[in-house]
C-alpha positions in Angstrom: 63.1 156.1 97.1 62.1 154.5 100.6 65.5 153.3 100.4 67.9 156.4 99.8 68.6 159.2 101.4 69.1 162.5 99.9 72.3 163.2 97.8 73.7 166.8 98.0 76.8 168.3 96.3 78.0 171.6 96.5 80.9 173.9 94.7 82.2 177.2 96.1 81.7 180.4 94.2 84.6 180.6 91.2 85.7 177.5 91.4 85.2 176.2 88.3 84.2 177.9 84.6 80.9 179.1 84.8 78.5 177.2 82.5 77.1 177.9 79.3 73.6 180.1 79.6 70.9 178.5 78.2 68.3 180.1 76.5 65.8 177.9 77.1 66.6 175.7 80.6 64.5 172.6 81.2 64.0 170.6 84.4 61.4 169.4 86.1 60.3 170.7 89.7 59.3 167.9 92.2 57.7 169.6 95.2 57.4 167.3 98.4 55.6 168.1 101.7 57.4 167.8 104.9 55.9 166.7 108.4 56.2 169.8 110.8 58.7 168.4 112.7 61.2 168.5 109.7 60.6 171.9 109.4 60.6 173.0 112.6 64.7 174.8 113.3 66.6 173.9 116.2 68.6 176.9 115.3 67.8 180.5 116.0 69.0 183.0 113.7 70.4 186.5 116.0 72.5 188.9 114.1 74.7 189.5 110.8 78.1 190.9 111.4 80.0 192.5 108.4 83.7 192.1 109.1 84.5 193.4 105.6 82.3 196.5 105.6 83.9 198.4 102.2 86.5 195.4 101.8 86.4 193.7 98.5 84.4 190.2 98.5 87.5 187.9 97.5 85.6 185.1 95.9 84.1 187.4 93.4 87.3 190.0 92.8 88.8 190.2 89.7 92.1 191.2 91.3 93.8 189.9 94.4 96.8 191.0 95.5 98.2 189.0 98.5 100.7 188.3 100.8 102.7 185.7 102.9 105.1 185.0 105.4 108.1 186.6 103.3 106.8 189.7 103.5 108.2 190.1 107.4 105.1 191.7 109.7 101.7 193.1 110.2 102.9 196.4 109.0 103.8 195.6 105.3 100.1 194.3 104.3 99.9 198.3 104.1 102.1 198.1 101.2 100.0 194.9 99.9 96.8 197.4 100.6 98.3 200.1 98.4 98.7 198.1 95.0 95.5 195.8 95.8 94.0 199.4 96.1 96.0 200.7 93.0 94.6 197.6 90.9 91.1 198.0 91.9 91.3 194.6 93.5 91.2 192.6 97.0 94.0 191.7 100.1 94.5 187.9 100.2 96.7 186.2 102.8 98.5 183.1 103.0 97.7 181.2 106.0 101.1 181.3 107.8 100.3 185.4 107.6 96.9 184.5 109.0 98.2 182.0 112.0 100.7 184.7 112.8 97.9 187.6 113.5 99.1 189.7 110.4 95.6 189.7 109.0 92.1 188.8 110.0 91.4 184.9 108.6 88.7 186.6 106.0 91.7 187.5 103.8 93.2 184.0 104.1 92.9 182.2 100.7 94.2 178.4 100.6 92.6 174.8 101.4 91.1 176.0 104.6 90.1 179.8 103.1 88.9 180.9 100.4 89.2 179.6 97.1 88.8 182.3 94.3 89.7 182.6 90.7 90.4 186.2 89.8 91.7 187.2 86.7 95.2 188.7 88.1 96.5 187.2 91.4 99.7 188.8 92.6 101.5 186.5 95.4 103.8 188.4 97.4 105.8 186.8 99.5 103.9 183.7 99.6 106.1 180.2 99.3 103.4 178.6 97.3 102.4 175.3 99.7 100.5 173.3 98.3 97.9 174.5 100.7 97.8 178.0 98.9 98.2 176.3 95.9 94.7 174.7 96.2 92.7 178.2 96.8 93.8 180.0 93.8 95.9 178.6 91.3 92.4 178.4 89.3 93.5 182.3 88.9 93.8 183.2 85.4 97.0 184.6 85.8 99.0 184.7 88.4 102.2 186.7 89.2 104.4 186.0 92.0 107.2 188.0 93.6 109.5 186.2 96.0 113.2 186.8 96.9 114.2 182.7 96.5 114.0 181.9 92.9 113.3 178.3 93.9 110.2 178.9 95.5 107.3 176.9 94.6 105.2 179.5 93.6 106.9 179.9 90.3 105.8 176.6 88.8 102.2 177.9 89.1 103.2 181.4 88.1 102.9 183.0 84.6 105.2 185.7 85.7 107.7 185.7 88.5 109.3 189.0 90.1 112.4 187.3 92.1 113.8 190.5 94.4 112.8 192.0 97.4 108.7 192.5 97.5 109.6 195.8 99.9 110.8 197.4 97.0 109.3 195.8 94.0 105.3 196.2 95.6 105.7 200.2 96.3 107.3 200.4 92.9 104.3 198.4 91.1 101.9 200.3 93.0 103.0 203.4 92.7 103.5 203.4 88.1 99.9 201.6 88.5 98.4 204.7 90.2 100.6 207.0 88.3 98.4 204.7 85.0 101.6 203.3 84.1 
C-alpha cells in the first residue's frame, strides 16, 4: 500500500438508479490513524448562506419545470414559476438563461449545473445543447415546448408542445391549478 495513493470516486445526487436495499449489508471497516498534521485544516469554516430559502432543492425534485433562451427575458420565468408552482415542482434554467442574468446560476441545470433526474421535466424554451442535454435527460419523462419543431430537444423528449411557450405555459398552469 506504500505504493498507492488513495483512489476516490464520487457521483452527484440522482444521477443514476438508486441501488437495491440490502437487508443485510456487509463490508469491512478499516480504521487508520492519521499524524496530526494530516488532520490539522488549512481551511476555516465562517458562515452558511441559503440562497434558496423556500425554493425547491433541484437535485432531489420530482418536478422541474424550466426555461431557456426562447422564452425572451427575466420577466417570463414568472410564468415558468407559476406552473413549476402549479406542479408542486422546481425552476430550472438553461445556461444561456443563466449567462444572460434571467435567473440566479442555482437554477441552472446542464454540464456545468446541476444534474437531476425528476420524474417530469418540462423544457420551455430550451434548444436542447448538448450541454443541457447532459444535466437532465436522465429525467423520466421529459416534455418540451419550443416554437421550432426542429429543435434538438425533441429527440430526448417523450412529448413535444411545438407553439408559442407564452401561451401554451399560462394555459398548462392555469387547467393544472384548476386540477385539470
Amino acid at each position: 500500500m506504500e505504493n498507492r495513493r488513495p483512489q476516490i470516486a464520487t457521483v452527484r445526487r440522482r444521477v443514476m438508479e438508486p441501488a437495491e436495499r440490502r437487508d443485510a449489508p456487509s463490508g469491512e471497516i478499516v480504521r487508520h490513524d492519521l499524524p496530526p498534521c494530516a488532520a490539522a485544516a488549512r481551511a476555516k469554516f465562517l458562515e452558511s448562506v441559503d440562497e434558496l430559502a423556500g425554493a425547491v432543492d433541484l437535485t432531489s425534485a420530482d418536478v422541474i419545470v424550466s426555461g431557456g433562451r426562447g422564452i425572451g427575458g427575466p420577466e417570463a420565468f414568472e410564468m415558468i414559476r407559476e406552473l413549476a408552482d402549479a406542479l408542486g415542482g422546481g425552476v430550472g434554467a438553461s445556461r444561456a438563461a443563466v449567462d444572460a442574468g434571467w435567473i440566479a446560476y442555482s437554477h441552472q441545470v446542464g454540464q456545468t449545473g446541476k444534474q437531476v433526474r425528476p420524474k417530469i421535466y418540462v423544457a420551455c424554451g430550451i434548444s436542447g445543447a448538448i450541454q443541457h442535454l447532459v444535466g437532465m435527460r436522465s429525467s423520466d419523462t421529459i416534455i418540451a415546448i419550443n416554437r421550432d419543431p426542429e429543435a434538438p430537444i425533441f429527440k430526448v423528449a417523450k412529448y413535444g408542445l411545438v407553439g408559442d411557450v407564452h401561451k401554451i405555459v399560462p394555459a398548462l398552469a392555469k387547467r393544472f391549478r384548476e386540477g385539470g
